[in-house]
Short mmCIF file of the C-alpha atoms (twelve columns), coordinates in Angstrom:
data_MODEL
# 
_entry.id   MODEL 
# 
loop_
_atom_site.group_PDB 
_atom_site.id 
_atom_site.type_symbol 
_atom_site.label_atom_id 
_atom_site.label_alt_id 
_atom_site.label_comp_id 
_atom_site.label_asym_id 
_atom_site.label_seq_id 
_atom_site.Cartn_x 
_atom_site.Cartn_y 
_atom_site.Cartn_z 
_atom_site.pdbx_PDB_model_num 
ATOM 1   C CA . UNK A 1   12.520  6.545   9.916   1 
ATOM 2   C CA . UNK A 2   14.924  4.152   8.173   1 
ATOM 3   C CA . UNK A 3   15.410  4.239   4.577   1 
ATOM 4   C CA . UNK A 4   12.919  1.416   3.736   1 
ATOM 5   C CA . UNK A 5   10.730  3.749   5.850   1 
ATOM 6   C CA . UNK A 6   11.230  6.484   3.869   1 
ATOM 7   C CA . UNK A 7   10.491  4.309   0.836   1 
ATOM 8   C CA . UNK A 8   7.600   2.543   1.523   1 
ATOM 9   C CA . UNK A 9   6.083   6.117   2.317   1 
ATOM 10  C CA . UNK A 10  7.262   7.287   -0.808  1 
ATOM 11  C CA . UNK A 11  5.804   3.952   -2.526  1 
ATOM 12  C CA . UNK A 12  2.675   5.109   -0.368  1 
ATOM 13  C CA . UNK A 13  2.443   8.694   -1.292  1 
ATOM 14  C CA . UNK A 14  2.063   7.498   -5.152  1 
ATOM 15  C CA . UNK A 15  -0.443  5.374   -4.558  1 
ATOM 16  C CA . UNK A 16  -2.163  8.028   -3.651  1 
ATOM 17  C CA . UNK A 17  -2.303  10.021  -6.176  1 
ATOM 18  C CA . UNK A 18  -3.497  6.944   -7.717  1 
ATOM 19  C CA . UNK A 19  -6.057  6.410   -6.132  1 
ATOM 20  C CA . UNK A 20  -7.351  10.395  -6.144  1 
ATOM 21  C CA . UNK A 21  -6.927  9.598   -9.778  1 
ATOM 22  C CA . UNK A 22  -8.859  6.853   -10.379 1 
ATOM 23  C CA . UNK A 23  -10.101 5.306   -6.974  1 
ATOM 24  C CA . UNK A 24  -12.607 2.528   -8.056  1 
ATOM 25  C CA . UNK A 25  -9.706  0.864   -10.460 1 
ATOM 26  C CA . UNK A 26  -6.316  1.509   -7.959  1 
ATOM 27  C CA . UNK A 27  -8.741  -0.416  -5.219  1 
ATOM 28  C CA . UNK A 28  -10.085 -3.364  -7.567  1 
ATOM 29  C CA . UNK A 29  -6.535  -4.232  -8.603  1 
ATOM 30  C CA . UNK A 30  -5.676  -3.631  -4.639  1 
ATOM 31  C CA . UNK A 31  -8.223  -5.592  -3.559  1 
ATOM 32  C CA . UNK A 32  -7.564  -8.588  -6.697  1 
ATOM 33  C CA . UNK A 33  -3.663  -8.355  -5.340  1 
ATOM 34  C CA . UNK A 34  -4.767  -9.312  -1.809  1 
ATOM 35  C CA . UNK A 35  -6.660  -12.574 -3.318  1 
ATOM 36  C CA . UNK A 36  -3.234  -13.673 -4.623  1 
ATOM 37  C CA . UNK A 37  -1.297  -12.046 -1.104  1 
ATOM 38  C CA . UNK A 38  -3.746  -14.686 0.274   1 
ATOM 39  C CA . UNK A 39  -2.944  -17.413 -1.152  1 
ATOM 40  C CA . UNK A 40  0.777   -17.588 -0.994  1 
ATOM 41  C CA . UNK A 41  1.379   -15.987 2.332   1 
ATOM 42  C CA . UNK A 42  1.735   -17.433 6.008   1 
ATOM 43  C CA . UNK A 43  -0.115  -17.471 9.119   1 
ATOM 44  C CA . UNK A 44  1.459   -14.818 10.487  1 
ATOM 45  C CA . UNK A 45  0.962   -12.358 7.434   1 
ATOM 46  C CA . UNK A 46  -2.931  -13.066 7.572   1 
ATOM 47  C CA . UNK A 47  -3.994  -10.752 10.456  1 
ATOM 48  C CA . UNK A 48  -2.457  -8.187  8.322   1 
ATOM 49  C CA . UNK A 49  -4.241  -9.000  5.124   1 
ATOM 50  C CA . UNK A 50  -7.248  -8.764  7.507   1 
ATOM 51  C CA . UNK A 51  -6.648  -5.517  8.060   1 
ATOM 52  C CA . UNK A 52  -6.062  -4.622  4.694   1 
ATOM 53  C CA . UNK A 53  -9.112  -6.116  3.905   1 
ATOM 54  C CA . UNK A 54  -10.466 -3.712  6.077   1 
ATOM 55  C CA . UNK A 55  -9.088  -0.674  4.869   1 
ATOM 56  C CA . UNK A 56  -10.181 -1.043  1.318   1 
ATOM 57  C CA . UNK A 57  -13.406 -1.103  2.168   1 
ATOM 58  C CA . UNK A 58  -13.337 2.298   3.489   1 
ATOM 59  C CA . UNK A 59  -13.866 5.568   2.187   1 
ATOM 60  C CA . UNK A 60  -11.137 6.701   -0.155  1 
ATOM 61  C CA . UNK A 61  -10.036 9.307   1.521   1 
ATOM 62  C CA . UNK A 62  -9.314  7.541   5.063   1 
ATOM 63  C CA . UNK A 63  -7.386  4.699   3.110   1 
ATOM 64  C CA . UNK A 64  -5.425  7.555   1.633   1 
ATOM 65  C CA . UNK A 65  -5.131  8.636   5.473   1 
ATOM 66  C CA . UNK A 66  -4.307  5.263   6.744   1 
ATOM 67  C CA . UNK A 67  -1.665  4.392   4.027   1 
ATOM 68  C CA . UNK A 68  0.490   7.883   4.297   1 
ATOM 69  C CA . UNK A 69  0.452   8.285   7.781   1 
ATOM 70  C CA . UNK A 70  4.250   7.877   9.381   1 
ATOM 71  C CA . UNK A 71  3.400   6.543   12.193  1 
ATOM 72  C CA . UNK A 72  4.498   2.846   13.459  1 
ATOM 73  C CA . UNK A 73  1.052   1.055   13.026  1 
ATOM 74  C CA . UNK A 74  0.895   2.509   9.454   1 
ATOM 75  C CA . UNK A 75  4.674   1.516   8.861   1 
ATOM 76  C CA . UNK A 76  4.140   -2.341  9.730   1 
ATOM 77  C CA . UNK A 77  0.934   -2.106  7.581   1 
ATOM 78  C CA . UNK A 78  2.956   -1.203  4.272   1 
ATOM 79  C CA . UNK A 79  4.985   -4.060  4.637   1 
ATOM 80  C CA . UNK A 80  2.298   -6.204  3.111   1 
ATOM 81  C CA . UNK A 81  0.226   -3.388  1.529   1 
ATOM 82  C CA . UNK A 82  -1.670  -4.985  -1.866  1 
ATOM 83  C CA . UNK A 83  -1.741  -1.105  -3.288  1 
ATOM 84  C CA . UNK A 84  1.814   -1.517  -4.471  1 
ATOM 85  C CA . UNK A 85  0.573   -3.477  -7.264  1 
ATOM 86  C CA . UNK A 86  -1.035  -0.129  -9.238  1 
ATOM 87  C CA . UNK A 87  2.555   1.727   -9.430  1 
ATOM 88  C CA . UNK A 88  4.724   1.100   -12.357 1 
ATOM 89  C CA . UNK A 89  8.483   0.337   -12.900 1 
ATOM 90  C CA . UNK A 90  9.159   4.206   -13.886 1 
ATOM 91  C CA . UNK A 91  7.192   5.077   -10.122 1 
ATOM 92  C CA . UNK A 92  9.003   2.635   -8.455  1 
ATOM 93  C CA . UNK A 93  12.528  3.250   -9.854  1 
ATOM 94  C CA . UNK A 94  11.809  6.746   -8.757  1 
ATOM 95  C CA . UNK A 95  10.852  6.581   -5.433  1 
ATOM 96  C CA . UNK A 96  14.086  4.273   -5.266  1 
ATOM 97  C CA . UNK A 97  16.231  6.685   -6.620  1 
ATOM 98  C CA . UNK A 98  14.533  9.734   -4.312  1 
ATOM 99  C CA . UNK A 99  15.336  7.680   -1.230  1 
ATOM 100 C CA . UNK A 100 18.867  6.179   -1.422  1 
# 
């Protein structure tokens, strides 16, 4: 995996313990972020926010499968994920800082 890889798993990994934490608020800011993905992205972009839109409809514990896996698929999905949106600066400087 490249380093963005590596970081968007690691930007994955704690939004997972977000939403183990608190699942039915980390997916209705996820799912309030992909109203605004919506309206400011292109037409290529939408399939994927169709998919996402699919994923947070399911079961906690398979989005927490789908999001973390390392696989190719689930590495083109996190380039758009709307989860991103629950982690704050102090998560995100640290997952930056674990995977320089």
């Amino acid at each position: 995996m490249t380093r963005e890889d590596r970081r968007s798993l690691g930007f994955a990994l704690r939004v997972v313990t977000h939403l183990r934490g608190d699942p039915e608020g980390t997916l209705r800011r996820a799912r309030a972020q992909l109203v605004r993905q919506r309206d400011r992205t292109t037409d290529n972009e939408l399939p994927w926010l169709d998919v996402w839109e699919s994923i947070l409809s399911l079961p906690v514990g398979v989005v927490c499968g789908v999001i973390s896996d390392e696989g190719e698929f689930a590495r083109d999905l996190r380039q758009s994920s709307p989860l991103t949106v629950v982690l704050n600066d102090d998560e995100r400087l640290e997952v930056i800082r674990e995977t320089k």
